[in-house]
C-alpha positions in Angstrom: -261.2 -90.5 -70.3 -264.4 -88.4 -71.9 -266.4 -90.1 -69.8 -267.8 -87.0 -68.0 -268.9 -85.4 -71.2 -272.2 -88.1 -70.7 -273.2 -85.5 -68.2 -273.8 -82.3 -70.6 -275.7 -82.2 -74.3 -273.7 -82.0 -76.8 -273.8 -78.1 -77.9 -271.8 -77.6 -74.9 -269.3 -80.2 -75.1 -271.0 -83.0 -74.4 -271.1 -86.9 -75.8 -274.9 -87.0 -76.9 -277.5 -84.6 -78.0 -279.3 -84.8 -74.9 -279.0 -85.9 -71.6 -279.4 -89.8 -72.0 -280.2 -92.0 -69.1 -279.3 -95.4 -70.9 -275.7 -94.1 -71.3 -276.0 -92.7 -67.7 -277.2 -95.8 -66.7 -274.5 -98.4 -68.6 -271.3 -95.5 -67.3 -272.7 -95.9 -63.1 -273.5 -99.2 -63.5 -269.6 -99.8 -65.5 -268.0 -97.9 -63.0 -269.5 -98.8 -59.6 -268.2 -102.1 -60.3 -265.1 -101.1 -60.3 -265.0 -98.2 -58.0 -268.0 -96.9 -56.1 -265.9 -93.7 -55.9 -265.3 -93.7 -59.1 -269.0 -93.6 -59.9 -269.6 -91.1 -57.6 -267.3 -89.0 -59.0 -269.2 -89.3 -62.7 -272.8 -89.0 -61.1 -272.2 -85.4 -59.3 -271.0 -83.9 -62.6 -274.6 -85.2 -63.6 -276.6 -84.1 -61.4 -274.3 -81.3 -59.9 -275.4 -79.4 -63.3 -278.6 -81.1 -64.3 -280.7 -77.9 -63.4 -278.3 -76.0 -65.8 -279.0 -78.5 -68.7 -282.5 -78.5 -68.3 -283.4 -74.6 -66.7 -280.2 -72.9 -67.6 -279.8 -69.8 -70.0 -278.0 -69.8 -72.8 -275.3 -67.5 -70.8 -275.4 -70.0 -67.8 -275.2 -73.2 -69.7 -272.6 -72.1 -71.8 -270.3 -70.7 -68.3 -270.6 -73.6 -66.5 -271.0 -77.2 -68.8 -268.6 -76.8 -71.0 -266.1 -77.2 -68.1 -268.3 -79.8 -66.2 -268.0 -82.0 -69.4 -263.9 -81.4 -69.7 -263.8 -82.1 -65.8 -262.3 -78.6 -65.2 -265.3 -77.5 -63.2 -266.9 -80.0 -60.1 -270.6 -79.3 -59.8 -272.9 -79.9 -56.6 -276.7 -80.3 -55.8 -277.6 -78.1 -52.6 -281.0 -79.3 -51.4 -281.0 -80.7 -48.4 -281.5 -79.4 -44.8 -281.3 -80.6 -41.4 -284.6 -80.2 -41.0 -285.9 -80.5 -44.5 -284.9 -83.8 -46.1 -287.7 -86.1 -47.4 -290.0 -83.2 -47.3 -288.3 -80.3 -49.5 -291.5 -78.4 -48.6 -289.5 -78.0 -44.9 -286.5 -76.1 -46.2 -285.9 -72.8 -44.5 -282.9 -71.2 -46.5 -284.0 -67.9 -47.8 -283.3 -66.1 -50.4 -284.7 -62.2 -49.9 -284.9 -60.2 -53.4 -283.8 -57.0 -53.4 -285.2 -55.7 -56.5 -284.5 -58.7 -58.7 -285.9 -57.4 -62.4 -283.2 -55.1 -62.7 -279.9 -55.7 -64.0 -278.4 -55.0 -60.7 -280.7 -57.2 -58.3 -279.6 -59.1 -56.1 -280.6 -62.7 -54.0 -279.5 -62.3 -50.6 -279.1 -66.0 -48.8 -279.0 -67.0 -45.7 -279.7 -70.7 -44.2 -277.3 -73.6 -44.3 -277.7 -77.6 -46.3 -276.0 -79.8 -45.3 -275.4 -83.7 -46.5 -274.2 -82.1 -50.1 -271.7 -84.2 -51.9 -268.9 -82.3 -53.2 -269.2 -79.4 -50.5 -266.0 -78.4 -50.0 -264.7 -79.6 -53.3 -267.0 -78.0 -55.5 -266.6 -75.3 -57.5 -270.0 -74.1 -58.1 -273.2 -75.1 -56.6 -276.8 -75.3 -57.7 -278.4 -74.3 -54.9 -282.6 -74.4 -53.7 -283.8 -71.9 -51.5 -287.5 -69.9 -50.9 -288.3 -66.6 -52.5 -291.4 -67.2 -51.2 -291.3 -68.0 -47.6 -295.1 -69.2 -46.8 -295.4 -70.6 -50.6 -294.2 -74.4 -49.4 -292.5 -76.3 -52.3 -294.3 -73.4 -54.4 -292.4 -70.8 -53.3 -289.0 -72.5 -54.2 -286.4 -71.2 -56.7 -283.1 -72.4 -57.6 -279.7 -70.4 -58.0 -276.0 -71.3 -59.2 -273.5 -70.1 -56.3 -269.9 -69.8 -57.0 -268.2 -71.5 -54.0 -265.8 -68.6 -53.8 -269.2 -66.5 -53.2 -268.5 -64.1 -50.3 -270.8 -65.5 -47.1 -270.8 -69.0 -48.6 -268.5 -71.5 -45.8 -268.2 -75.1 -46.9 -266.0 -76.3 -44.4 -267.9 -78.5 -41.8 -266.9 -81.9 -43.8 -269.0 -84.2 -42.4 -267.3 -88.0 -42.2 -269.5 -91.0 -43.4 -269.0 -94.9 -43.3 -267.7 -95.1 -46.7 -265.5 -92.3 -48.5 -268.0 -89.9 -49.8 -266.8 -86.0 -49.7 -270.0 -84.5 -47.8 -270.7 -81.1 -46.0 -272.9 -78.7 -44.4 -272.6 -75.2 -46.2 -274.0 -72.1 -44.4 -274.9 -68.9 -45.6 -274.4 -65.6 -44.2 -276.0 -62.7 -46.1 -274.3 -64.7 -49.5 -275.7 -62.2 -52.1 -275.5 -63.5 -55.6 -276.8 -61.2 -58.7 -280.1 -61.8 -60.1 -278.2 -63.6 -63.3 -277.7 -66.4 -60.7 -281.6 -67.4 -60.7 -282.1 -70.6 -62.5 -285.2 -70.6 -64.4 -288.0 -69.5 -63.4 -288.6 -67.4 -59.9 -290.6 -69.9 -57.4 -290.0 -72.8 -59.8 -287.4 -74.5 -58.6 -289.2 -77.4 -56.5 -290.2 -78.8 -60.0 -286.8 -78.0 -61.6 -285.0 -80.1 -58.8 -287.4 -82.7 -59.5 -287.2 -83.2 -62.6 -283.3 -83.2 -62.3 -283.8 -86.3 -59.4 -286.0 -87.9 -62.4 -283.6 -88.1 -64.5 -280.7 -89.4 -62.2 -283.2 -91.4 -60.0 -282.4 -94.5 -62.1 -278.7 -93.7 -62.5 -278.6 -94.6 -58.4 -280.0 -98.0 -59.7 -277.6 -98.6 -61.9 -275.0 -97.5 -59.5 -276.7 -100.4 -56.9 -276.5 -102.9 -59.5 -272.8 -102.4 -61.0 -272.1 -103.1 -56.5 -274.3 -106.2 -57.1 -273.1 -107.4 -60.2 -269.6 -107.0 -57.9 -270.7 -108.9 -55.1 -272.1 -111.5 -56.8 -268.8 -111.9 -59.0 -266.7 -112.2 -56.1 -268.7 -114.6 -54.8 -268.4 -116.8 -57.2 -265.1 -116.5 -57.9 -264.7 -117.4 -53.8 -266.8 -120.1 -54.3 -264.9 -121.8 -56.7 -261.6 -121.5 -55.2 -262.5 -121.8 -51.4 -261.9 -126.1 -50.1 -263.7 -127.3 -47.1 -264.7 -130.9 -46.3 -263.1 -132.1 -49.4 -265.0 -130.3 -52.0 -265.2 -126.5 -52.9 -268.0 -123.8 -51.6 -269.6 -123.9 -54.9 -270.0 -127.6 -54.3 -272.2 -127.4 -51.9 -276.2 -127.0 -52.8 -277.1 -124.2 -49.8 -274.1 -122.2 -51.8 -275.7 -122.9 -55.4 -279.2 -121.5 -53.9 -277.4 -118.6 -52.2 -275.8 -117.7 -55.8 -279.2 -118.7 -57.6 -281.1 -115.8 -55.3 -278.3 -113.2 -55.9 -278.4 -113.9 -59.4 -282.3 -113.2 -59.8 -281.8 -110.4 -57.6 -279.5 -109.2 -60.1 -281.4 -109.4 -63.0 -284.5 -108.1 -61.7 -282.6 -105.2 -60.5 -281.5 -104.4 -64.1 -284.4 -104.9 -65.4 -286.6 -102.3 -63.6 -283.4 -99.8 -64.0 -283.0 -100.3 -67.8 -287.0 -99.8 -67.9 -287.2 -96.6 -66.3 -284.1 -95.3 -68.3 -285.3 -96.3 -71.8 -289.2 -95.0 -71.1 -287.3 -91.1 -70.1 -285.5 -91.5 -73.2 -288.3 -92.6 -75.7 -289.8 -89.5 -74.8 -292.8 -91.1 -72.4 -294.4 -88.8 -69.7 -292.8 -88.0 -66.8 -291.6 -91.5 -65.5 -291.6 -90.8 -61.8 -293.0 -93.9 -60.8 -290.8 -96.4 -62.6 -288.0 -94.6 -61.9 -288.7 -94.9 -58.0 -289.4 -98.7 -58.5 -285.6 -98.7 -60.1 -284.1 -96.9 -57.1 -286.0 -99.3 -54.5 -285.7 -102.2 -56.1 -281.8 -102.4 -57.1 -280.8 -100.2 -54.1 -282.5 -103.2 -51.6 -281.6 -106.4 -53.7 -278.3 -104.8 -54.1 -278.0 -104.7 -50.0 -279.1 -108.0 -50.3 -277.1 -109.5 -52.5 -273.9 -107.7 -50.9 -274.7 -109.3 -47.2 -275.4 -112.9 -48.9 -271.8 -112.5 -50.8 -270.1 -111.1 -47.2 -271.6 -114.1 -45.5 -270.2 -116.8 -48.5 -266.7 -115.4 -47.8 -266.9 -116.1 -44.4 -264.1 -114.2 -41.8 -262.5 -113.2 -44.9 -265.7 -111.3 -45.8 -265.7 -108.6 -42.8 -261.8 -108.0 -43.1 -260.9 -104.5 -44.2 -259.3 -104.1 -47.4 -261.6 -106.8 -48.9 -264.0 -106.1 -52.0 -267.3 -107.5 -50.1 -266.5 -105.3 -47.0 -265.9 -102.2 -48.5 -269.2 -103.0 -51.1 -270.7 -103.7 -47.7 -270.3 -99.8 -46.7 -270.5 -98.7 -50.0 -273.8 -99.3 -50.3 -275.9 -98.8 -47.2 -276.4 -95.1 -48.0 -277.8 -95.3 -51.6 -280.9 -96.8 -49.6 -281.0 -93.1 -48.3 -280.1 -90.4 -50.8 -281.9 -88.9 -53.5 -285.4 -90.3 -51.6 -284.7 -92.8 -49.1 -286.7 -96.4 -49.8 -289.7 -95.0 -47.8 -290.0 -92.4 -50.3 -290.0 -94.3 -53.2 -292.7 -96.3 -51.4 -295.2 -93.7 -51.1 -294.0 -92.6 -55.0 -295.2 -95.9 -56.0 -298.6 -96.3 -54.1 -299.7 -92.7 -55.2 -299.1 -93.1 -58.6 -300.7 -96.5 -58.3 -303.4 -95.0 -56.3 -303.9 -92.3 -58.8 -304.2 -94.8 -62.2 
């Protein structure tokens, strides 16, 4: 449908001159509620190959987005670890230079991620590792690795609540040429950053199309559902259920379309109102999903219906891309630091 062509700037195929977050924002929130899949789907072309957009060479950029925007090539973010998930500083997969400046350097890998959506499916993967093992988030860089990279395994699939394609992918002396660094040596930590900045309040949106959902169905339930003599919606505890979900909503949106607009008027690095965004619709959006579950009644935990797959949907946006806690402490140190 051209939708994935949102993901890349326009000189390689894409909708927009830049990476916009309002139109990032309006597609997740559009297609989450319809199909969280669906949305899925869109966001890990996004952020799959935001490092590329905003780090990549001209010779990287113009191998790999061109078919992320025609949907010919999936992208994947590697940077997770079993030991090294809120605290990126933890990660121990290392990639050893042998002679890196000249033409025929190479990166050799070895460590495993895991948690990394499209692993398996993907056909490329922008992955963060240490080039500098004692340099803590400072000694970070960031490569692209072909999945058909010799010592590269992506088959432990790991199986989660609600379809999601996840895996753990482990390598084993994966050497990729020096072509493969992405930006600059030992700068990756701020690359993948920046990346999560800009898709940060995409996971909002993605939390507020389930809402918006939820809250539909609920109504919708509410009107047609009898009882005593009268429908749901007749009843006042029912109006002041729908009354909370609604301002749940629309606070939700409001903080989301915030951070997105300040990134793309061009405002300083918006780190803070985007974490706001991601707490704030990824809770209310829990919330609003339970409230709607409970309104339908028995109906409401019976599988196949909207409100119980919404219901399993949505419980891991509260973790990825910086669980709630973390968003926490992004807010109070930025407040801290005013």
């Amino acid at each position: 449908g051209g939708w994935l062509r949102y993901c890349v700037p326009a000189a390689h195929g894409g909708a927009m001159p830049s990476l916009d977050s309002r139109a990032l924002v309006l597609l997740r929130e559009t297609l989450a509620y319809h199909s969280p899949l669906a949305d899925f789907s869109f966001a890990m072309q996004g952020l799959g190959s935001g490092a590329i957009t905003l780090a990549g060479s001209p010779a990287q950029q113009a191998h790999y987005l061109q078919g992320v925007a025609r949907g010919e090539l999936i992208a994947a973010f590697a940077l997770s670890e079993p030991e090294a998930g809120s605290y990126v500083g933890a990660m121990q997969t290392i990639a050893a230079s042998t002679d890196s400046t000249s033409a025929t350097g190479t990166f050799c890998l070895n460590g495993n991620k895991t948690w990394i959506s499209n692993g398996g499916i993907a056909d490329f993967y922008c992955v963060f590792a240490k080039t500098n093992p004692s340099g803590g988030t400072r000694g970070i860089s960031a490569f692209i690795v072909d999945a058909n990279t010799p010592g590269l395994d992506a088959s432990r699939h790991i199986h989660v609540m609600a379809p999601h394609p996840l895996a753990t992918l482990q390598f084993t002396n994966c050497n990729v040429p020096a072509t493969a660094l992405l930006g600059e040596e030992n700068g990756g930590f701020k690359l993948a950053m920046r990346t999560l900045d800009i898709f940060r309040a995409s996971v909002a949106a993605a939390a507020l199309g389930m809402a918006r959902r939820a809250l539909a169905e609920a109504v919708h339930h509410a009107r047609q559902r009898r009882m005593f003599g009268q429908t749901l919606a007749d009843f006042q505890l029912t109006q002041a259920k729908i009354g909370e979900m609604a301002a749940l909503v629309d606070s939700a949106a409001l903080l989301t379309y915030r951070a997105a607009w300040l990134r793309d008027t061009g405002q300083a690095r918006v780190t803070a109102e985007a974490a706001m965004a991601k707490m704030t619709a990824t809770e209310n959006a829990q919330r609003v999903i339970d409230m709607a579950l409970q309104l339908h009644g028995g109906r409401g935990v019976e599988v196949g219906s909207k409100v119980e797959s919404l219901y399993r949907d949505i419980r891991s946006l509260r973790i990825y891309e910086g669980a709630t806690e973390v968003q926490q402490l992004i807010i109070g140190k930025a407040v801290l630091q005013e």
